[in-house]
C-alpha positions in Angstrom: -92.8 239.4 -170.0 -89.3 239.0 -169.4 -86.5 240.8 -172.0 -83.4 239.7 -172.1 -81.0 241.2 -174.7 -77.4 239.4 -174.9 -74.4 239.6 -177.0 -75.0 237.0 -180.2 -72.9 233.5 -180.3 -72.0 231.3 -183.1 -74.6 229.1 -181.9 -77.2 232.1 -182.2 -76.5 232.3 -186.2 -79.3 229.9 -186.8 -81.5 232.1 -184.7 -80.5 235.2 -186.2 -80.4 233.4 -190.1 -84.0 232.9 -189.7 -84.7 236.3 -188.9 -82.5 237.6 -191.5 -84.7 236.2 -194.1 -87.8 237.4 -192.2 -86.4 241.1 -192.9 -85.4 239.9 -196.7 -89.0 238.8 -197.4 -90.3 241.9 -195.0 -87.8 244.7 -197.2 -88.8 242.4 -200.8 -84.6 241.5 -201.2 -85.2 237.9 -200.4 -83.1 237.2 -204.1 -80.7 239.0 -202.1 -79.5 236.8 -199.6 -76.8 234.5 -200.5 -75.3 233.7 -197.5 -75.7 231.1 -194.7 -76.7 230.4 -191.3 -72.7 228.9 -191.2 -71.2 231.8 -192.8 -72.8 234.2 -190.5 -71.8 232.2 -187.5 -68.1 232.4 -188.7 -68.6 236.2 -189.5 -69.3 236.2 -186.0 -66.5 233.9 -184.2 -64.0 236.0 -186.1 -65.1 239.3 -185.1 -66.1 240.4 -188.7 -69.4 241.7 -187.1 -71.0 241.9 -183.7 -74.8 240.5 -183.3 -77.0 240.7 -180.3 -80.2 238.6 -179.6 -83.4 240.0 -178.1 -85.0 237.0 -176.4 -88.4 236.3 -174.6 -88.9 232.9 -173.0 -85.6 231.6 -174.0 -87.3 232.5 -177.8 -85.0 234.9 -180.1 -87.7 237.4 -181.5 -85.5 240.3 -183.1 -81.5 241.1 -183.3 -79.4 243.6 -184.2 -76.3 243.1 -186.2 -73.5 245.4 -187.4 -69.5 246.5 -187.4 -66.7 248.9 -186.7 -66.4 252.3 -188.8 -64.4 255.3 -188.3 -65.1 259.2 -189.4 -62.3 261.0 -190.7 -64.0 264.6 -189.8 -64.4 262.9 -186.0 -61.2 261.3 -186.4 -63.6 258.9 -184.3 -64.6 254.9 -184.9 -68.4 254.6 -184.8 -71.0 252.2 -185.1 -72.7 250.9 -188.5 -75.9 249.0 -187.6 -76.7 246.7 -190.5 -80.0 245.2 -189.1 -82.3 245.7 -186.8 -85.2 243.4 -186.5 -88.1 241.8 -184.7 -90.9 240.1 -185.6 -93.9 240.8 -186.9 -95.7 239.1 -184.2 -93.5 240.4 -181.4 -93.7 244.5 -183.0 -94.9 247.4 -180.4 -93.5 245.2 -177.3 -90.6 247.6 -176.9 -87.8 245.2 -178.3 -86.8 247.4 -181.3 -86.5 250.4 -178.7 -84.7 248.0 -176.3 -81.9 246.8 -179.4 -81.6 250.1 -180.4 -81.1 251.6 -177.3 -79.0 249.3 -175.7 -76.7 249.6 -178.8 -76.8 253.1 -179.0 -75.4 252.7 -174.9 -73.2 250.6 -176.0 -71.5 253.2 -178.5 -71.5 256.0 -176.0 -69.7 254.0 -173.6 -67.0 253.0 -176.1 -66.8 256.7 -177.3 -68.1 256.3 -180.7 -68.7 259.1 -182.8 -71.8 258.1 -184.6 -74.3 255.4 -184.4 -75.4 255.1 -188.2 -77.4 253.1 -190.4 -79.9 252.8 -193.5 -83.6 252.6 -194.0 -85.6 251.9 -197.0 -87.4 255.6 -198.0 -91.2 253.4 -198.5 -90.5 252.0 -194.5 -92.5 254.8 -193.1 -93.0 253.0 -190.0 -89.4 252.4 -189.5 -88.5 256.1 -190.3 -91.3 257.1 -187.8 -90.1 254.5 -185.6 -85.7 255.9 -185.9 -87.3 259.4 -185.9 -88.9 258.9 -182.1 -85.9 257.6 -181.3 -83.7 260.4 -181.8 -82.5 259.8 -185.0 -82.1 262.1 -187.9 -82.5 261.7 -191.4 -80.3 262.6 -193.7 -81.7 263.8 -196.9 -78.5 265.1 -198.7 -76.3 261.6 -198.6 -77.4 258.2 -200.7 -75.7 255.3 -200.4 -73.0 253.7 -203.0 -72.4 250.4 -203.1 -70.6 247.7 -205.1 -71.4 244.4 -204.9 -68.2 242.4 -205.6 
């Protein structure tokens, strides 16, 4: 099996649309997603967001997508990752350690701060999954949010 993880193109958003919904469906927010393949691959072309593709035989099986953020105490930018995702059929082929780690590389070589994102508290296998990985948990912060 050959990996190949690239940086995501407009033309990817298709790709990466269909996966979103996989993970919508997969965390039960599929009345969640109101966006589209289009707006994603604008999001993209503008630099509102960075994606990259995991691909085997020229097939997209997972991605990663996220933005820009900056700590105050760091007085550092950092890395949010929004999503991180491959599919059911393609799990425990090393692709979600190969997304993650080749972002996380890719935040150490611009100098980021952090490397942060959410998980769902019932997705024990994806907390297992960030724990192995290095990651820690952080049990005093919950996230706000207003949807506008």
């Amino acid at each position: 099996m050959t990996r190949n993880i690239r940086a995501a193109v407009p033309a990817d958003a298709e790709s990466i649309f269909e996966l979103v919904n996989e993970l919508a469906d997969y965390e039960r927010l599929s009345h969640m997603v109101t966006g589209t393949s289009e707006d994603l691959a604008k999001s993209i072309e503008a630099g509102h967001c960075w994606a990259y593709v995991c691909e085997v035989a020229d097939e997209v099986v997972g991605y990663a997508l996220g933005f820009r953020t900056y700590s105050t105490f760091l007085m550092k930018q950092g890395t949010w990752l929004e999503d991180l995702y491959v599919r059911q059929k393609d799990r425990g082929q090393g692709h979600g350690k190969a997304l993650l780690t080749y972002i996380r590389d890719e935040a150490v070589a611009r100098g980021d701060g952090r490397l942060e994102w959410s998980v769902l508290d019932w997705n024990e296998s994806s907390i297992e999954f960030y724990c192995r990985m290095g990651a820690d948990l952080l049990p005093d912060w919950r996230i706000c949010r207003m949807t506008l």
